[in-house]
C-alpha positions in Angstrom: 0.0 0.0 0.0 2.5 3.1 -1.3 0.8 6.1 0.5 2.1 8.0 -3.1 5.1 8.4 -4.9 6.9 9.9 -2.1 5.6 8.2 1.0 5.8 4.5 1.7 5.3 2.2 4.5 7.2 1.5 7.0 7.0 -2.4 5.2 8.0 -0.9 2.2 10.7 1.0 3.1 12.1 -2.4 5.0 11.8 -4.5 1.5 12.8 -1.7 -0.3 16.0 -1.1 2.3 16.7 -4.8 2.8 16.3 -3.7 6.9 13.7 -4.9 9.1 10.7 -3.1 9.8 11.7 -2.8 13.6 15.0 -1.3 12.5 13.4 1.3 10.4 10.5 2.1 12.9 14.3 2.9 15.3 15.3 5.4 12.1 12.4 7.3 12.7 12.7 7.4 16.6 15.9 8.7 16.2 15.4 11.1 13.3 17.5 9.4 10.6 14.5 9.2 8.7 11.5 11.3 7.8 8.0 9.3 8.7 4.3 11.2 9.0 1.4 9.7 10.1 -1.4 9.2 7.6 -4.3 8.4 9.4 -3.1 5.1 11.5 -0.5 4.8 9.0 3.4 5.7 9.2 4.8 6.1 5.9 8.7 6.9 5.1 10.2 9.4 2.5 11.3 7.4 0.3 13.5 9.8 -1.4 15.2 10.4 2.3 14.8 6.5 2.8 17.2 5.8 -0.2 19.4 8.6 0.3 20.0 6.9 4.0 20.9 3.8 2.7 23.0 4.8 0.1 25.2 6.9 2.6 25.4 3.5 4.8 26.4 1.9 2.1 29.0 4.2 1.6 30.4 3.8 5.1 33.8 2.5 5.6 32.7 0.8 8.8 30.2 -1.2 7.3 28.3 -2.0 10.0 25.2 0.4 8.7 24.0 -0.7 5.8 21.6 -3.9 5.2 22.8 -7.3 4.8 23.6 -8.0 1.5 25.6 -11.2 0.5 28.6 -10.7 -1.7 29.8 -13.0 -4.7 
């Protein structure tokens, strides 16, 4: 259920992340990501969703992005 183009659920955002939905529900507790409530549904920028995940990603600790084997 995509709220619209720019807002997603929190499920969403946790296939579309490769993070659990608890993990991403802890993003928006602590501000790393922007969520609004749509009547009794949260929903996740998408566009601040991906840019989060790319800068994880991008980390040289690796310990911040989502679990993704390698070859």
């Amino acid at each position: 259920m995509t709220i619209n183009d720019d807002w997603i659920t929190v499920q969403e955002a946790a296939e579309l992340s490769g993070y659990h939905a608890e993990y991403v529900r802890t993003l928006i507790r602590s501000g790393k990501i922007k969520a609004q409530k749509f009547g009794p549904v949260w929903a996740v920028s998408k566009e601040i969703l991906l840019s989060y995940v790319e800068r994880a990603r991008k980390a040289q600790d690796g310990r911040h992005g989502p679990k993704i084997e390698k070859p």
